[in-house]
C-alpha positions in Angstrom: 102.8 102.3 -176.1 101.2 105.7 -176.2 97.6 106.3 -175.3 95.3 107.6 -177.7 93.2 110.5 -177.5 89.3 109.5 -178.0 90.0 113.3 -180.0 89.2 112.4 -183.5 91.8 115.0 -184.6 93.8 118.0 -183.4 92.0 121.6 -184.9 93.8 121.9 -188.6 94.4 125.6 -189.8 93.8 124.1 -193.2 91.1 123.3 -195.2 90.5 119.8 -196.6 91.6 119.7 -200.1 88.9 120.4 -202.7 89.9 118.6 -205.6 90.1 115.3 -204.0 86.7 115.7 -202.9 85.4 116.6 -205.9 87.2 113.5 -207.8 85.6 111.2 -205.7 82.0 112.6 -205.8 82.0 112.6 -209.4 83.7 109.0 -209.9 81.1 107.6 -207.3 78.1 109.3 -208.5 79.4 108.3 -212.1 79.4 104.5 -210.7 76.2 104.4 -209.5 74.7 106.0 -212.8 76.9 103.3 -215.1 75.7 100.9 -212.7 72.3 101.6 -213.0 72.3 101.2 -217.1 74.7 98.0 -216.5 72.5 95.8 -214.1 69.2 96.8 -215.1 68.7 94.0 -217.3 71.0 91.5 -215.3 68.1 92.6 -212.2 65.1 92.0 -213.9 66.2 88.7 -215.1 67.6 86.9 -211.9 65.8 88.9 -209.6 62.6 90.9 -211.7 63.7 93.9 -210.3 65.9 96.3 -212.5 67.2 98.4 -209.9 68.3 95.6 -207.8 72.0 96.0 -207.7 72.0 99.8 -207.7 69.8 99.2 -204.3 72.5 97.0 -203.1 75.2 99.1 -203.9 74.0 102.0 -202.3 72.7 99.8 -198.9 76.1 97.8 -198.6 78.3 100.1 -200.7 77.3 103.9 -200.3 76.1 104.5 -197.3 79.0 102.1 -195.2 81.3 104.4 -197.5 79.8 107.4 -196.5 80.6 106.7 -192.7 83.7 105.3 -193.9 85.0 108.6 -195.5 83.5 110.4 -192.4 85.5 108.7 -190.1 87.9 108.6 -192.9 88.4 112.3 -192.9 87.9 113.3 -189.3 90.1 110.7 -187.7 93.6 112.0 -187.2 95.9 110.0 -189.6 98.9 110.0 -187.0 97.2 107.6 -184.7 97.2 104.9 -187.2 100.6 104.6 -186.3 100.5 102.9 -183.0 97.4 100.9 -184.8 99.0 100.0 -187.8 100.3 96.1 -186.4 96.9 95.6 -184.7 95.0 96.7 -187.9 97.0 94.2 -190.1 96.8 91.5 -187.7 92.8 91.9 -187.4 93.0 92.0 -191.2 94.8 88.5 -191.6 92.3 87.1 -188.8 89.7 87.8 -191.0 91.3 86.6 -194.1 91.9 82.6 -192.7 88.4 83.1 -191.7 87.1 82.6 -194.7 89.1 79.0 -195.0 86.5 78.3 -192.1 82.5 77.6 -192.4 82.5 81.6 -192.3 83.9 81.4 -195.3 81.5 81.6 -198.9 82.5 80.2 -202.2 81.0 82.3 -205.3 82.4 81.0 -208.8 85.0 79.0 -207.7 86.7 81.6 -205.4 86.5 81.7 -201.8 86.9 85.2 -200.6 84.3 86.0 -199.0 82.9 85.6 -195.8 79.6 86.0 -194.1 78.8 87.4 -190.9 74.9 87.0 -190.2 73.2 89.6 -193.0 77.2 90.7 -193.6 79.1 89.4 -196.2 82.1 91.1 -197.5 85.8 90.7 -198.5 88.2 90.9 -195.9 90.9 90.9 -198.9 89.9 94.6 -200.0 90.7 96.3 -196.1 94.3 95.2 -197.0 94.2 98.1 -199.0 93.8 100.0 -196.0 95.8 97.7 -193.2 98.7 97.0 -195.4 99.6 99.9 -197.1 99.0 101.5 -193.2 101.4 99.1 -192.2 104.5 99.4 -194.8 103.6 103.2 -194.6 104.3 103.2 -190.5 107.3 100.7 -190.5 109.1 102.3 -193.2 108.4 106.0 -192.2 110.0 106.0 -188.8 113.3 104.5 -189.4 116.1 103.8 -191.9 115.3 100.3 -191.8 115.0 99.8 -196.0 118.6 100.6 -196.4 119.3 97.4 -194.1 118.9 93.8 -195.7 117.9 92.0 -192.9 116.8 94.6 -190.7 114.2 95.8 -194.1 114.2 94.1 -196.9 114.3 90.3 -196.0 111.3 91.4 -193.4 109.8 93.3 -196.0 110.1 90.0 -198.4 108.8 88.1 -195.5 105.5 90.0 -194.7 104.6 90.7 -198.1 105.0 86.7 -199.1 102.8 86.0 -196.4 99.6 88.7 -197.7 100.6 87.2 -201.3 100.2 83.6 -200.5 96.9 84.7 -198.4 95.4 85.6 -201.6 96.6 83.7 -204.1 95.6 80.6 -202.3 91.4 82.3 -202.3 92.5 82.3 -205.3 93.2 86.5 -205.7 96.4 86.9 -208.0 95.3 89.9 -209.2 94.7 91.5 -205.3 98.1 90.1 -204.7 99.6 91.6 -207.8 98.0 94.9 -207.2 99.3 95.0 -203.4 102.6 93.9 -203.9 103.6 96.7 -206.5 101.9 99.0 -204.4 104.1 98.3 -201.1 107.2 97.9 -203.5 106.5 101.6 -204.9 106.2 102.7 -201.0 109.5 101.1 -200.4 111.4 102.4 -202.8 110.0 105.9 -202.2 111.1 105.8 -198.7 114.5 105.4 -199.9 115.4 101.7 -200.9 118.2 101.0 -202.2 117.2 100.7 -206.0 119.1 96.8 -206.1 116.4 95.8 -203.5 113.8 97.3 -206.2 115.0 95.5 -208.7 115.7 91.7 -207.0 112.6 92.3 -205.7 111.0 92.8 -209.2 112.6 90.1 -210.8 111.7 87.7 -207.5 107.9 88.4 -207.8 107.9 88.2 -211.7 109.5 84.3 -211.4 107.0 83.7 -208.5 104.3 84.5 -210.6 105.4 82.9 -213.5 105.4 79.6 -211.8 102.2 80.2 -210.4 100.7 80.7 -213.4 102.0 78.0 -215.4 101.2 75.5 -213.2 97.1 77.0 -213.0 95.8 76.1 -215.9 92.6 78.6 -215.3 95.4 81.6 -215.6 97.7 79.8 -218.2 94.6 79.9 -220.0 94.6 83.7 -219.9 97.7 84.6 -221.0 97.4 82.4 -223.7 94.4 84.0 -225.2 96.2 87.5 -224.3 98.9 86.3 -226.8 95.9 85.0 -229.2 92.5 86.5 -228.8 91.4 84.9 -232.0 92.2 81.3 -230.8 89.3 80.5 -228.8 86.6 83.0 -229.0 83.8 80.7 -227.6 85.8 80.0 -224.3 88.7 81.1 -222.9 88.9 84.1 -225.0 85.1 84.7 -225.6 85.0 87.8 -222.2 88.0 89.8 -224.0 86.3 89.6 -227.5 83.4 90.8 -226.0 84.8 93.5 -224.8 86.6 94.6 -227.3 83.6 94.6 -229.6 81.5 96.4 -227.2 84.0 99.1 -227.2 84.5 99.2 -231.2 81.2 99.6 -231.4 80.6 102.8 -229.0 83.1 104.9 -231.6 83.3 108.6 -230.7 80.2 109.2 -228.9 78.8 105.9 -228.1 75.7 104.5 -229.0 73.7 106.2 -226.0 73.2 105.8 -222.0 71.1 102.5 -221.7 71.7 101.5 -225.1 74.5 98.9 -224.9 73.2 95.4 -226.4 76.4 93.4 -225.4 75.6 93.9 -221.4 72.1 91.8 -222.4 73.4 88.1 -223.7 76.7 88.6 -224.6 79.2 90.4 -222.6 80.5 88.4 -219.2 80.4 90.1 -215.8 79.2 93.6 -217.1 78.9 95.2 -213.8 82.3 94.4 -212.5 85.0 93.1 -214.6 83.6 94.3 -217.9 81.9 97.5 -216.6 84.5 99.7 -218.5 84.1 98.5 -221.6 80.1 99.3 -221.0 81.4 102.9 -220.5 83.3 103.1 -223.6 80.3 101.3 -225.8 77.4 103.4 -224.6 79.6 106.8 -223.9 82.1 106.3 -226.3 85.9 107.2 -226.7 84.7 111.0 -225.5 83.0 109.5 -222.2 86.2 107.1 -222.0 88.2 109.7 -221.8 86.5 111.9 -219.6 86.9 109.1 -216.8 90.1 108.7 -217.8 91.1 112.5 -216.7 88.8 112.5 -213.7 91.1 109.5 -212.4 94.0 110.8 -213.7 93.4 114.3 -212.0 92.7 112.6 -208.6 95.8 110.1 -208.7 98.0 113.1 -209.7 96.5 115.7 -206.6 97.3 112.8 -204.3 100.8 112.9 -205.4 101.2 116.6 -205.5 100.0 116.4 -201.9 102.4 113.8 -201.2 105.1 115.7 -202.2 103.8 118.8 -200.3 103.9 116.9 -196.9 106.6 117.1 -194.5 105.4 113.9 -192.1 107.5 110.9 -194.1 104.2 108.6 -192.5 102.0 111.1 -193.9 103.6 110.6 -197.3 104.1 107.1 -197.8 100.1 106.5 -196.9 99.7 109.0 -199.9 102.0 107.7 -202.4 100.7 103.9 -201.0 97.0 105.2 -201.7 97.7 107.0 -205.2 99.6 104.1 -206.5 97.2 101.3 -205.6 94.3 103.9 -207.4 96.5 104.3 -210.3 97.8 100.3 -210.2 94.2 99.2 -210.0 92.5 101.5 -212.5 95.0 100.6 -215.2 94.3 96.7 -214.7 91.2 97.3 -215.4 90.8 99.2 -218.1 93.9 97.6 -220.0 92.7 94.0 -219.0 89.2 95.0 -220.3 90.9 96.9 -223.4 93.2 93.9 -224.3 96.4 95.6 -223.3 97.4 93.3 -220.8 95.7 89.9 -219.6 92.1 89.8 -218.3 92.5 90.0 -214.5 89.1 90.3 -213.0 89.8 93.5 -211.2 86.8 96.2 -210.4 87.5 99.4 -211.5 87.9 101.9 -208.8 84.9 103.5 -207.3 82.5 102.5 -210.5 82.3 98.6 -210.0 79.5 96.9 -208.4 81.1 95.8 -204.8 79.7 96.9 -202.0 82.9 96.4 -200.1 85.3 97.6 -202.5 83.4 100.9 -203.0 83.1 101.1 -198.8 87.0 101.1 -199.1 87.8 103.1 -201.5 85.2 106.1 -200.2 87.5 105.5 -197.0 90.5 105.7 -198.9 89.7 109.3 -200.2 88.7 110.1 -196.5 92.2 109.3 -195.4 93.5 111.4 -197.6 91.0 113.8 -197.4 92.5 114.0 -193.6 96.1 113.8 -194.5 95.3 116.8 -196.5 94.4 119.0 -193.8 97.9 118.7 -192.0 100.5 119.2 -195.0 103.5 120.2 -192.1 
């Protein structure tokens, strides 16, 4: 095994690129200012303090993002490839952790776990560990053309994150990490009958797993139906989707949303988009909208600019699961496809998930900065 410098990086002759900095300043400032109008009420009531959350985000969310990006953008990407096992490994120590007393159980899930003051989701650094991982074992060797030298391991490894989550129960993590490593495969040259048996395998997995949770059956069926049950299992999509009828062009003001007080489930998380659209409108909407869109299409630009195969698979990993992870969101929220309890990128309250996302942009802030 090769030794690794304590160097954070070798000296780059080029500068860190711009525009992906710029994307994620304004989607994180952005956050904390939708956050601020979303919680305030939520704060005062269970807690009688209106900034609560906003102070919570920026203690456990901010400022561990901040050092995350840091280190993010000054540790030399390359190195992560003789860490990339013993960072996934770590990862799944952490994740049967929470199966233990570590573990904490909020609303019926158990994904969490608490270290002293701590608590966080060891689910969201597989967004870092596991796209790492494909990204390094697919980027040194021709092993996706093989079936049981890539794709039967590749099935294998990615079963076992799957089941990890579904069993806190995270479907939606799952969902979102599986595509992600299936559009790294098959951009490091899979044969496109793997793609596709692969496709069809996880849909039939799914389908099953669904079906037989009545909590999730219960999803898709008011997907199909909205209007079925509007005072339960279809009451949060409803919601939604009057909250964002009723913000029209311009929205009804910053502050101003009334479905965030009594009505609207989870409005600094799940629902925090359709918050956005009420109080900004279809023009603020949109706006966001292009500020992701502009940052998931720079890291794929970059991608294709970069000679290092590792270098680009981490990027097309990262700018998938961005792109894979915004969409849920906003379409589950939107009623284009089923309400999956995914945060939106960067806005959502989630201290861990904004630490790993600010990280996420420092990676490829760092990636940046050696194109060749």
């Amino acid at each position: 095994m090769k030794v690794i410098s304590f160097k954070l990086a070798p000296r780059s002759k080029h500068a860190p690129d711009l525009l992906i900095i710029l994307c994620t300043i304004i989607l994180v400032i952005f956050g904390l200012i939708m956050l601020t109008s979303a919680s305030s009420e939520l704060g005062k009531i269970r807690f009688g303090d209106s900034y609560f959350y906003l102070k919570h985000q920026i203690i456990y969310g901010l400022l561990f993002g901040i050092i995350g990006y840091w280190f993010g953008s000054k540790f030399y990407y390359k190195y992560y490839h003789n860490l990339a096992v013993v960072m996934l490994l770590g990862n799944l120590v952490l994740l049967f952790l929470i199966f233990s007393p570590l573990g904490l159980t909020l609303g019926g899930a158990t994904r969490w776990l608490a270290l002293g003051p701590i608590v966080f989701q060891p689910s969201e650094f597989l967004k870092i560990t596991f796209i790492i991982y494909i990204a390094s074992w697919l980027g040194k060797s021709f092993r996706q053309q093989s079936f049981f030298g890539g794709f039967f391991p590749f099935l294998i490894i990615s079963g076992i994150i799957a089941g990890v989550l579904i069993f806190q129960p995270s479907t939606s993590s799952a969902a979102i990490l599986l595509a992600t490593a299936l559009i790294i495969y098959f951009a490091s040259g899979a044969r496109v009958s793997y793609i596709l048996g692969a496709i069809f395998l996880g849909i039939a997995i799914l389908a099953v797993i669904v079906y037989l949770t009545p909590y999730r059956w219960e999803r898709i069926k008011s997907f199909i139906n909205p209007a079925a049950d509007t005072q339960s299992s279809s009451y949060q999509i409803n919601q939604a989707l009057l909250a964002i009828g009723s913000g029209g062009m311009t929205g009804v003001g910053y502050g101003k949303s009334t479905t965030k007080l009594y009505y609207l489930p989870q409005p600094i998380d799940d629902s925090i988009f359709a918050i956005i659209a009420e109080e900004l409108g279809f023009v603020g909407a949109i706006a966001l909208i292009s500020v992701f869109v502009t940052l998931i299409t720079r890291i794929f630009i970059l991608a294709r600019k970069t000679s290092d195969n590792f270098g680009r698979l981490i990027l097309i990993g990262f700018g998938s699961l961005i792109a894979i992870q915004a969409f849920m969101h906003m379409g589950a929220i939107s009623g284009v496809i089923p309400l999956t309890g995914v945060p939106l990128p960067y806005i959502s309250y989630g201290g861990t998930a904004l630490t790993i996302f600010m990280t996420i942009s420092g990676i490829i802030v760092n990636i940046s900065k050696y194109p060749s």
